[in-house]
NUVEXBA-494614 format. One record per residue: chain; residue in one letter; residue number from 0; x, y, z of N, C-alpha, C in turn. Coordinates in steps of 0.05 Angstrom, whole numbers. Layout:
// residues N
+------+------+-----+--------+--------+--------+--------+--------+--------+--------+--------+--------+
| unit | code | pos |    n.u |    n.v |    n.w |   ca.u |   ca.v |   ca.w |    c.u |    c.v |    c.w |
+------+------+-----+--------+--------+--------+--------+--------+--------+--------+--------+--------+
|    A |    A | NUM |      X |      Y |      Z |      X |      Y |      Z |      X |      Y |      Z |
...
+------+------+-----+--------+--------+--------+--------+--------+--------+--------+--------+--------+
//
This chain:
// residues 79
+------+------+-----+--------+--------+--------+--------+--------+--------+--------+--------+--------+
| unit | code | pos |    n.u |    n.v |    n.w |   ca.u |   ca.v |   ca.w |    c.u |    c.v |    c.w |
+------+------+-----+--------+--------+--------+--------+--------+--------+--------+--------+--------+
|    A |    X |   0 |     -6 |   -147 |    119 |      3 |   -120 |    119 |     28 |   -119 |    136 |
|    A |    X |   1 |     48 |    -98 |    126 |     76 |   -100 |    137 |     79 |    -65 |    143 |
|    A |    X |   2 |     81 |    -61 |    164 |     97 |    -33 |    174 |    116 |    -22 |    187 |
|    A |    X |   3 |    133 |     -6 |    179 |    154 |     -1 |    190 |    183 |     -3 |    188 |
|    A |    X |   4 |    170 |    -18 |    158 |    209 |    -21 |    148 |    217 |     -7 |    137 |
|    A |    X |   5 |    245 |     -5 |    128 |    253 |     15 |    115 |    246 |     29 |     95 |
|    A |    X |   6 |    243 |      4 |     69 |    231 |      0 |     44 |    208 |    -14 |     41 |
|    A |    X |   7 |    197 |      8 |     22 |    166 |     -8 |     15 |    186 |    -37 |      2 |
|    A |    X |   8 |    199 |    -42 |    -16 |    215 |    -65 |    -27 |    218 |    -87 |      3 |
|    A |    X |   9 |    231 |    -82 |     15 |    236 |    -94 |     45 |    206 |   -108 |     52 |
|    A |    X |  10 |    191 |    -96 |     62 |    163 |   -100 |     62 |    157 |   -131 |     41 |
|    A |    X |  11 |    156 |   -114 |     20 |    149 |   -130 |      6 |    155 |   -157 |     -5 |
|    A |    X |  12 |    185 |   -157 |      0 |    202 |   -186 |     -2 |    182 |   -197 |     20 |
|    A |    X |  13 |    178 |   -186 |     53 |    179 |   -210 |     75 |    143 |   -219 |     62 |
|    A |    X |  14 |    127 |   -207 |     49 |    105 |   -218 |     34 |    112 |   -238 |     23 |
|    A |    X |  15 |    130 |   -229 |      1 |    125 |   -246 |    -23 |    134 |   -279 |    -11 |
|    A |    X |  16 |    155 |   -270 |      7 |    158 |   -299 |     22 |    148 |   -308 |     38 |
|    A |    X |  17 |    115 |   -295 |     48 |     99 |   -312 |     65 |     86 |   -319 |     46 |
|    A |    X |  18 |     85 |   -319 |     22 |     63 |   -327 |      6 |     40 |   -301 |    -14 |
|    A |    X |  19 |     49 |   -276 |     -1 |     31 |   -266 |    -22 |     35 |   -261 |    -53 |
|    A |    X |  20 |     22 |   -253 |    -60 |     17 |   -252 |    -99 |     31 |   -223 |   -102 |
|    A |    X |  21 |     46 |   -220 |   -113 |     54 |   -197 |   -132 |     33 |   -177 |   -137 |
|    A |    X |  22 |     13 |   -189 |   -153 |     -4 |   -172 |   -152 |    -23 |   -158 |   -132 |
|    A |    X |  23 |    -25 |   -169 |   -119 |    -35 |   -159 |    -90 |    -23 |   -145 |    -69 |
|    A |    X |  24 |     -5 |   -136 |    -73 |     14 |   -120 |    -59 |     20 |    -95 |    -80 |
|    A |    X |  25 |     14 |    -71 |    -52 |     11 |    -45 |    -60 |     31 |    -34 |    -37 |
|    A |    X |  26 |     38 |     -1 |    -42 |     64 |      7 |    -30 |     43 |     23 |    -11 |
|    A |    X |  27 |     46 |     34 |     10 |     37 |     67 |     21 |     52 |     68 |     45 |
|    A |    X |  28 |     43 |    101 |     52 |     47 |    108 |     70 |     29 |    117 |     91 |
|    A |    X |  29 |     32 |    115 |    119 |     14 |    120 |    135 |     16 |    149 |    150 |
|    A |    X |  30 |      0 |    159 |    162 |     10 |    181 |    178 |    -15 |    181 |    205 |
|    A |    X |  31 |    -10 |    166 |    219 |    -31 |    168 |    241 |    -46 |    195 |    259 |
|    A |    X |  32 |    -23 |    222 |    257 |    -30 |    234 |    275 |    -62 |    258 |    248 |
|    A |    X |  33 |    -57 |    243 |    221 |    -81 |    249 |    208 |   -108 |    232 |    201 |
|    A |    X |  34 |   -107 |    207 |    221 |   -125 |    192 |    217 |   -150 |    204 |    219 |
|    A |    X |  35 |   -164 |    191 |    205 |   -200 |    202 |    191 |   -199 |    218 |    175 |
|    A |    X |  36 |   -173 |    236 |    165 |   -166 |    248 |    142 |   -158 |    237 |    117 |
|    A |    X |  37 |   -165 |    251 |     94 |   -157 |    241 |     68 |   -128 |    240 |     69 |
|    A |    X |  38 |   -113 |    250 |     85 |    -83 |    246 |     86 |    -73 |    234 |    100 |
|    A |    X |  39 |    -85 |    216 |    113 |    -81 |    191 |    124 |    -71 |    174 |    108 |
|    A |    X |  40 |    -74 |    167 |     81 |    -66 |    146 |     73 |    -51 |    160 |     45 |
|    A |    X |  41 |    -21 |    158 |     40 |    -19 |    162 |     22 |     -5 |    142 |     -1 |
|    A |    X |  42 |    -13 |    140 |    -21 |     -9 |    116 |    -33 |     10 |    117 |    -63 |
|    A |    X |  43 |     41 |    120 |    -48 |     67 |    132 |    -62 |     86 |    110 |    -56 |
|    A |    X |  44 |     87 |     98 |    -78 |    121 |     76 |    -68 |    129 |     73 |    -96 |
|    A |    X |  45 |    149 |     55 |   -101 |    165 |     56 |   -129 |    146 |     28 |   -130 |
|    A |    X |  46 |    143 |     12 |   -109 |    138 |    -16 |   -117 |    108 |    -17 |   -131 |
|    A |    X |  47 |     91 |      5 |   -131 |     63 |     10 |   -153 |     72 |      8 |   -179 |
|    A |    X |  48 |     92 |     21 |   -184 |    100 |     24 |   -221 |     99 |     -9 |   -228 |
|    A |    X |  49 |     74 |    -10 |   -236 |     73 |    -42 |   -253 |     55 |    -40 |   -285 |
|    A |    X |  50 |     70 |    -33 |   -305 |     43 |    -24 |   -327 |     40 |    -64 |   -333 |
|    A |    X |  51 |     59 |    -73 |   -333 |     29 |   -101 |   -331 |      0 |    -99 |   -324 |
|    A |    X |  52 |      0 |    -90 |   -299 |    -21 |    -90 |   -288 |    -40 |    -64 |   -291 |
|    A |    X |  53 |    -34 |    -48 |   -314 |    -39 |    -16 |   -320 |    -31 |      0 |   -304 |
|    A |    X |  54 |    -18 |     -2 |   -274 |     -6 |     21 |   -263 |     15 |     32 |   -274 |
|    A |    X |  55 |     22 |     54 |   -286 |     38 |     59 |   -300 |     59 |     88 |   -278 |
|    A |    X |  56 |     53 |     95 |   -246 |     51 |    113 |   -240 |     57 |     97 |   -213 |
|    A |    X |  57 |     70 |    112 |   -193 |     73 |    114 |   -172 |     53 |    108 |   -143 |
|    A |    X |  58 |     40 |    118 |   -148 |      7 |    112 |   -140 |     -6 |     89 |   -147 |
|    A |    X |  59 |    -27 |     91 |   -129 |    -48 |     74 |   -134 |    -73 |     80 |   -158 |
|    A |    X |  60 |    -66 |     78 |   -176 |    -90 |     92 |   -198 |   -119 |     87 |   -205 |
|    A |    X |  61 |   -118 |     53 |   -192 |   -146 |     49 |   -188 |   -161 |     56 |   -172 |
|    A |    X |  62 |   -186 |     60 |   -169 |   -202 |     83 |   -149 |   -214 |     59 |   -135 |
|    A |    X |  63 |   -217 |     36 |   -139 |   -231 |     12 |   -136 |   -208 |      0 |   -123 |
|    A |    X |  64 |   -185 |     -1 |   -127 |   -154 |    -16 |   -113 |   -153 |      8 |    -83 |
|    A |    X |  65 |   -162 |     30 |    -91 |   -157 |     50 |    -64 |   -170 |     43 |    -43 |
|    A |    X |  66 |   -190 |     36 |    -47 |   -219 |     42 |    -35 |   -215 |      5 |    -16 |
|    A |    X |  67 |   -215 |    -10 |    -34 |   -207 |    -35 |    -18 |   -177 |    -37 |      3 |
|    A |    X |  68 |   -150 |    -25 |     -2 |   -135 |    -10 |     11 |   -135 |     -4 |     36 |
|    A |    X |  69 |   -156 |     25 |     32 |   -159 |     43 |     53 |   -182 |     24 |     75 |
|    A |    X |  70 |   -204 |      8 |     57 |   -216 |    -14 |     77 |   -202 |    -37 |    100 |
|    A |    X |  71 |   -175 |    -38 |     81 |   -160 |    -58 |    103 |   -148 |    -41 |    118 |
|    A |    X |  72 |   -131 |    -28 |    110 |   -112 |     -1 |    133 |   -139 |      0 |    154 |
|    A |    X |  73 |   -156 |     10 |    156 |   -178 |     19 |    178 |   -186 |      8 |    192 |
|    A |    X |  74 |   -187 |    -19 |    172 |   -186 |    -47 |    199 |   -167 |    -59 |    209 |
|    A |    X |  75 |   -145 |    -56 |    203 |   -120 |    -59 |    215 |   -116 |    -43 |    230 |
|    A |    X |  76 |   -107 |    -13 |    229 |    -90 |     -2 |    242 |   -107 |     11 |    255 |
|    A |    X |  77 |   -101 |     17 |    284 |   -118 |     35 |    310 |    -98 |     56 |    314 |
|    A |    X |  78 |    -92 |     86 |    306 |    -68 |    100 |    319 |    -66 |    107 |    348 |
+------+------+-----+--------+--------+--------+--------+--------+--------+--------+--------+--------+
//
């Protein structure tokens, strides 16, 4: 997990060059001072638009891709 750069893209290059999969890499945004809220996590970047993978949308559209997501953010991040 990468936070704080400018671009979800930015982010995602320093992944793709430690080694992660394309596919496994999702865009969001955080907002700490709503943590334990549903608006804590919102899950909006350009780098989602993949219809390979059926995301055809901005978001995260799988409810099953969210849910694993929102499990790592919560164990990662303490605000």
């Amino acid at each position: 997990m990468v936070i704080a750069g400018e671009l979800h893209a930015d982010e995602e290059a320093l992944l793709l060059d430690d080694g992660s999969t394309q596919a496994s890499l999702w865009g969001i945004n955080l907002y700490p001072a709503e943590h334990g809220t549903r608006g804590w996590i919102e899950f909006d970047s350009m780098i989602n638009v993949r219809p390979r993978q059926g995301n055809r949308t901005r978001s995260v559209d799988d409810p099953e891709i969210r849910q694993r997501i929102t499990t790592i953010v919560d164990r990662l991040v303490t605000p």
